[in-house]
Each structure stands twice: as structure tokens, then as C-alpha cells.
N, C-alpha and C positions, 0 to 999 in steps of 0.2 A: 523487493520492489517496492514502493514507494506509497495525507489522509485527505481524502475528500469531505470527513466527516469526526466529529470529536466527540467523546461519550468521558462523562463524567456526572458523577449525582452525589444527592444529599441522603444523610440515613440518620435515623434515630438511635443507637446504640446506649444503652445504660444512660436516659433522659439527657445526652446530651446528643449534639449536631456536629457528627463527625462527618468532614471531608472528603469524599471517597473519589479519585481522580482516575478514571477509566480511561487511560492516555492511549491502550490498543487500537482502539477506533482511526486515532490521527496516525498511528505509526502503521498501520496497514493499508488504509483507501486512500492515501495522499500526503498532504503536508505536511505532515512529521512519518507516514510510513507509512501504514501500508498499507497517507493517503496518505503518499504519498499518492504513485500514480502509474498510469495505464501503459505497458510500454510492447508496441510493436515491432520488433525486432528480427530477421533471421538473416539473413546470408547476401553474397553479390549472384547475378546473374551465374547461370548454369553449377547452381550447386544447391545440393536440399540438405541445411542445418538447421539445426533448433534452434528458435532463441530463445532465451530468457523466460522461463514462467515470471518471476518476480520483480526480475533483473531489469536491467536498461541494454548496456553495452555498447560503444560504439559505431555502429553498422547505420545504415539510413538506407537500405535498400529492400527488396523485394515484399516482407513480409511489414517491412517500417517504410515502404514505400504507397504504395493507393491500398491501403486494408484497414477492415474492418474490424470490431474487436469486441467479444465481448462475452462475461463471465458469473457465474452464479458463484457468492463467497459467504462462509457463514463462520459466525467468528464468538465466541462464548468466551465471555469475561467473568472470572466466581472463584477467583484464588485471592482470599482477604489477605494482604502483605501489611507487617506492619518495620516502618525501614527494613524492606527488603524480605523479613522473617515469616514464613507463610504461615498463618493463623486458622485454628478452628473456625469455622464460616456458619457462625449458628443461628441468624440470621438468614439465612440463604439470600445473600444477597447477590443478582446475581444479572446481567446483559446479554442479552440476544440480538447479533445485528445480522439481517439478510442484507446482501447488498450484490443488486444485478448494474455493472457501470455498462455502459455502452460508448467505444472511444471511436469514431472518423477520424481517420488521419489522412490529408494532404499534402499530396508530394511537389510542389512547384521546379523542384531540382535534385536533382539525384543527391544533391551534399546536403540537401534544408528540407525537411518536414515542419508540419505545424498539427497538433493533435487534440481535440477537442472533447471532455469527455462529460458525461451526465451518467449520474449513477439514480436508479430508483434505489430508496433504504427502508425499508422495517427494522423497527429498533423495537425491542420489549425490554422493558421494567422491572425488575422482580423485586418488591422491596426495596427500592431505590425510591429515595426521599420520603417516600411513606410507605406500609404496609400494605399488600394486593400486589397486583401485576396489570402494566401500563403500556398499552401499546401505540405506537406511532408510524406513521407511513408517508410518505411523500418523496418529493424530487428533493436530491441531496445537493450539495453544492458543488456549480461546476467548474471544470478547470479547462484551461488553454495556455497550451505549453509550444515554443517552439526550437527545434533541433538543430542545430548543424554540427555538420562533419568538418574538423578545420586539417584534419591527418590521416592519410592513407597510407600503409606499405604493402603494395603486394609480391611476392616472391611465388616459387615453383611449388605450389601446395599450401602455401601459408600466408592470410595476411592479419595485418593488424591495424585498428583505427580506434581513434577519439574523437568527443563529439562535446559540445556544451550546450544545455536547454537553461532554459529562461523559463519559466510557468509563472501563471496566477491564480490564485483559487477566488472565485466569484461569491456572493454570499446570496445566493442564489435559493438557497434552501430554508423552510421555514423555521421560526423561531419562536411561535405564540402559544403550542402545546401547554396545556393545563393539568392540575392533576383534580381529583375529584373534588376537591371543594373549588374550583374554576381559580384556583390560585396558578399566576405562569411556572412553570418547572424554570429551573436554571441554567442558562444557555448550553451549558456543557453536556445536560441531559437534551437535547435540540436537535432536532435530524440535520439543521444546519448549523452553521457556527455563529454564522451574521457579520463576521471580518472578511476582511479584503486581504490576502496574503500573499505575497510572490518566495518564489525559491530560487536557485542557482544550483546548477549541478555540472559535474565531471563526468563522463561518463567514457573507459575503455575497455576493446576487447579482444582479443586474439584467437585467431581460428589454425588448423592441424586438420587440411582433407585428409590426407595422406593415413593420418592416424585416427581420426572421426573423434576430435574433441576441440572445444571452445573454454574461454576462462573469460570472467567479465569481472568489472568490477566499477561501481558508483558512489560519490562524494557527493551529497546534496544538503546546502544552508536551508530552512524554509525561516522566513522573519515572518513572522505572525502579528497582527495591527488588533487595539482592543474593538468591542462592539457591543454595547451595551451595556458597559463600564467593566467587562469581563475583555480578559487577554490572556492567551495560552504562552508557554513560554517557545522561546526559541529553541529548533532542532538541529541537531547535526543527525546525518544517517550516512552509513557506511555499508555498502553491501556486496557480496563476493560469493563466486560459486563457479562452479564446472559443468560444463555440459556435456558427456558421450553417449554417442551415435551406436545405439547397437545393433540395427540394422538399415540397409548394409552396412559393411564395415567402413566404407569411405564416403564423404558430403556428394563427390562427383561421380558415385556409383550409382544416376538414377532410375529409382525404382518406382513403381505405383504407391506404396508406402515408406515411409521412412519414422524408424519409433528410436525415439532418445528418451535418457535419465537425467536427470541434473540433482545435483545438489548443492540449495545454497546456505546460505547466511547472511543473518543481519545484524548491525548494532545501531540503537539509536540512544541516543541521549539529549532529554527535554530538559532547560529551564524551568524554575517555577512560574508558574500562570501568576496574574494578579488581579484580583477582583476591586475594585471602585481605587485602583490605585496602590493594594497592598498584599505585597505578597502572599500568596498562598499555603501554607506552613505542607499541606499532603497535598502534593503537586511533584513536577519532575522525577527526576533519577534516570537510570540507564538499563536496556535491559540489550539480551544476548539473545535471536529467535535461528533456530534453522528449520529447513524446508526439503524433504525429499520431493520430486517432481518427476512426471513420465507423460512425454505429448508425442504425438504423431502428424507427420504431414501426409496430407495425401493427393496426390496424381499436382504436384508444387505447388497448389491452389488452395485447401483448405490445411488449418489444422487446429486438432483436438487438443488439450491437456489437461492436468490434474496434478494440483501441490496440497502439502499436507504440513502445516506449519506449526512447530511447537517450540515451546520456551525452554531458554537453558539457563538463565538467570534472569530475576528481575530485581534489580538492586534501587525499585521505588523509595522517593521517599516521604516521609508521613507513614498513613495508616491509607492505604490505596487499595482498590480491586485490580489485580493482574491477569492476562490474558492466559486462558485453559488452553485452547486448541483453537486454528483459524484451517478451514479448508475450503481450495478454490476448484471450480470446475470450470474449463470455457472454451468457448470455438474462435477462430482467428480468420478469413476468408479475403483475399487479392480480390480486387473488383476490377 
């Protein structure tokens, strides 16, 4: 699923100022991943299906229709990569971001949403740009995305649809955080980013009542604008996964509960950043994340879930901090 927020710092290493580009930030809560961004998703009328812990999918109704949304994520960055090769970390250098979003979604038409979200962030420090641990808090930066459905098929048990969103991330979030000598930290260490940035996205997905499983799958550009002579690189994300139903065995067997599995997958791949104009030498690369997930709906009005995301490659390049382990908790409720 899709950053709302970007983590990146400076470190001392053997008296020199190495580049450390903590890019999981933007590939988790938003614009590059996964901030990406907030996505409401489940089923058409008289059917209880999962959607997407991470995902998007094409669908625009029930759960991606009038719901609310919203998730406790915490995300630990402290695997030193240097192109790619994971490194002793003796330093301990290392990021801690809490991040609770809260998304409103407005449904004006069964085919069009528009989804607005705000995330609070805790971001801690460990030895990033200087020695000690740094903590920061505030409103992250917000987004407003909006959906439509441009393709439906439905058949006896099965349907399938596509949908394209438009988003923009707001620079909504502060940027003036200091470190102990009141010198500013550098935007990329920032609860917000300070750029204005829009995405484009694909989003399909196909549902199996009959058999109680979904497949989704999301193509999302995000163009990233500089801000205060810092500019992230441009994203591609790719993301795919499975949804089944394991109790009941079918979407239109309604029950009081209904608990599903998913598992997905992401790849994104950044451009290098450029700072006053020049590229960033440990910036970009590509990395491979998947995500075991287990959520429930209940009585078709609320529901529960929990994803647990880890890395299968990070082919960064420079001399970067790569993402440890990202897990989310969160509720989703029809108003």
C-alpha cells in the first residue's frame, strides 16, 4: 500500500558526513509507499470481503464508500546497506517512526470517492546526524486523493473492476526541528517534507464469492517537487497480493464475523533525491517488501486488521539505512 512522510539523515562515520537516505518512510505512509497512502476498500453490496490491508484495488463501494479509517504503524529502520550489501551497524544508527493516519473518505457516487487523510508522526533519532537520540512529533503531511471507477464486470459469483486516483501530498507538516546545538536537522530528517507532490495511479481487482478469494493489484507514478532546495526522487510502486476468506467459506455467506488472510507484496523503485540542485550520490535504488495480513469484519460495519511487513531485498544505492520490519494495526468503520 502506498508516503506521507520521508526519513532520511546525516551521520558522522570515520570524521566524514555520510549520506544516510531512509527512503522507508516515503515508501510506506504515502508518496513513494508506504506513503504512499490510505486505502478503503471492500466489496459491492450484500457481500462481506476483505480488502486490502496495504493494497488499493479497484472496488469504490461499501468499505471505500462513507468509512472511516484508521491505524496504529510502527516502522524501524537500522539495517546499514552499503549498494545494497547489508553492513555491520556499529554505530547504531537507527529510526523509529509511530505513525497514527486518520483517512475520511467521501462517497458523492458510487463510481467516485475523494479521501482525505492526516497522519499524527513520532519520529526518534538514534544517532542520525549527530550522537544521542532525537525525538520529534507533530502533524505529518496531508493527502487528498480522489478515485474513480471507470470499469465494472459483474458475472454469477465474480466480479472485476478498475479505478484511477489522482492524489496530492500537502506540505502540511513541520520542517524547523533542530538538533541540540538549535542548528535546523535536514528536511529529509522532518516530520514533514515541505514539497507539494501529486501521484497517478492504476488500480485493479477481481473477486471469486463462490470460492472466498480477491487478487488486487496497483501501479502508482508519485512526481515529487523540491522544497527548500531538497527534492526526493521520483517513484514507481508496484503492488500485488491475495486476499482469502476463511471464514465463512463464501463473501455472500453472511455471518456476524467474517476473518480473511492476505498476502501481499511490493516493489518500489526511487530516483536519486537532489539537494541545492545536485544529485544525491546514497539516495534511490529498489527495494522487494512482503506483508502477511489477518483482518475481520464485523456484523458489515466495522473491521479489524493487522499486517506485518518485511524486506526481501533492498538493492539501495550509496551507503543507506534500510527498513527492519514495518507493522500495522487498525480499525476501518461505515458511517
Amino acid at each position: 500500500m502506498i508516503s506521507l512522510i520521508a526519513g532520511l539523515g546525516l551521520h558522522r562515520v570515520e570524521g566524514q558526513t555520510v549520506l544516510l537516505a531512509l527512503r522507508s518512510m516515503r515508501k510506506v505512509f504515502g508518496t513513494s509507499c508506504p506513503l504512499v497512502l490510505l486505502v478503503l476498500a471492500i466489496s459491492a453490496t450484500a457481500m462481506a470481503q476483505a480488502p486490502p490491508i496495504r493494497g488499493e484495488g479497484g472496488m469504490t463501494e461499501f468499505f471505500q464508500g462513507r468509512a472511516i479509517r484508521t491505524f496504529s504503524q510502527f516502522l524501524i529502520v537500522d539495517r546499514l546497506l552499503d549498494e545494497g550489501s547489508e553492513q555491520p551497524n556499529l554505530q547504531e544508527l537507527r529510526v523509529f517512526v509511530y505513525a497514527q493516519p486518520f483517512a475520511f473518505n467521501l462517497a458523492p457516487a458510487p463510481d467516485f470517492n475523494v479521501t482525505v487523510v492526516a497522519p499524527l508522526v513520532v519520529k526518534r533519532l538514534e544517532n542520525i546526524v549527530q550522537p544521542g537520540t532525537r525525538t520529534l512529533t507533530g502533524l505529518g503531511d496531508m493527502v487528498v486523493r480522489g478515485k474513480y471507477r471507470f470499469w465494472k464486470r459483474l458475472a454469477p459469483e465474480r466480479r472485476s473492476d478498475a479505478a484511477f486516483l489522482v492524489g496530492i501530498k500537502l506540505p502540511t507538516g513541520p520542517t524547523g526541528a533542530g538538533d541540540a546545538q538549535g542548528n535546523r536537522l535536514p528536511i529529509p530528517a522532518q516530520i514533514g517534507t515541505g514539497s507539494t507532490d501529486v501521484f497517478f495511479q492504476g488500480s485493479v481487482s477481481h473477486a471469486d464469492s463462490g470460492r472466498g478469494y480477491s487478487l488486487f493489484a496497483d501501479f502508482r507514478y508519485t512526481a515529487n517537487t523540491a522544497a527548500k532546495g531538497y527534492e526526493f526522487g521520483d517513484t514507481l510502486l508496484l503492488d500485488w497480493g491475495v486476499t482469502k476468506q476463511l471464514y465463512p467459506w463464501r463473501f455472500t455467506e453472511l455471518k456476524p464475523v467474517h476473518l480473511s488472510a492476505e498476502v501481499d507484496f511490493l516493489f518500489v523503485h526511487a530516483g536519486r533525491d537532489r539537494n541545492g540542485g545536485v544529485p544525491v550520490a546514497s539516495s534511490g535504488g529498489a527495494s522487494v517488501f512482503w506483508a502477511p495480513g489477518i483482518s475481520a469484519i464485523i456484523k458489515q460495519r466495522w473491521l479489524v486488521e493487522a499486517s506485518f511487513q518485511f524486506p526481501v531485498t533492498q538493492q539501495l544505492k550509496g551507503r543507506q539505512l534500510g527498513q527492519g520490519w514495518n507493522v500495522l494495526f487498525g480499525t476501518r468503520v461505515i458511517y
